[in-house]
C-alpha positions in Angstrom: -12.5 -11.9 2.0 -8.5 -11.0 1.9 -9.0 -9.9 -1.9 -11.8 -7.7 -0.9 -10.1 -5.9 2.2 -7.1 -5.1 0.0 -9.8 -3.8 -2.5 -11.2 -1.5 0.1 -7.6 -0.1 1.5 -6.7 0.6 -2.1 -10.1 2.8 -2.9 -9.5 4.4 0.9 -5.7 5.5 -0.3 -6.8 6.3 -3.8 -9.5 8.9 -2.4 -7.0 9.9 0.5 -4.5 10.8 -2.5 -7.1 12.7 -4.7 -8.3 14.7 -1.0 -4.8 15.7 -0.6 -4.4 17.0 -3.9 -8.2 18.7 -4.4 -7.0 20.5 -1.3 -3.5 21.8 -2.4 -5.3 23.0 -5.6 -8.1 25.0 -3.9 -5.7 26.4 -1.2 -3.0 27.2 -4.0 -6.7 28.9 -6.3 -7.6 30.6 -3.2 -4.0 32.4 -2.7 -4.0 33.4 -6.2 -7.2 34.8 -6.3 -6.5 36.8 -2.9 -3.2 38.0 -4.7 -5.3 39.1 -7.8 -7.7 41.2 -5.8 -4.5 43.2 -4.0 -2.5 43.8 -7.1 -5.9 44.7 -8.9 -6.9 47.4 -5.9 -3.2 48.4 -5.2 -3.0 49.4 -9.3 -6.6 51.5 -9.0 -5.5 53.3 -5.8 -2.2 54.3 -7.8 -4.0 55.1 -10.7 -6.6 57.1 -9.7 -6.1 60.8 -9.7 -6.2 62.9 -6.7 -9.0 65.3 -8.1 -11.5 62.0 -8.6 -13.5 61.6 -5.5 
């Protein structure tokens, strides 16, 4: 019963571990994408010509 409590506490930190890292990867895709779209529409504003409407 011991064996299999440690079992379960080891599976409950080795999913709490993945979590936190799933989550710091999406949050850290997320801000690049966000960044991505600004640069891309702050370059199209600056390149498009004043005539173009």
């Amino acid at each position: 019963m011991k064996k299999l409590l440690y079992i379960v506490a080891l599976l409950f930190l080795i999913f709490w571990v993945l979590g936190k890292f799933v989550w710091f990867i999406t949050n850290a895709l997320i801000n690049l994408l966000l960044v991505a779209a600004l640069v891309f529409a702050l370059i199209s504003l600056i390149k498009k010509k004043p005539s173009d409407k």
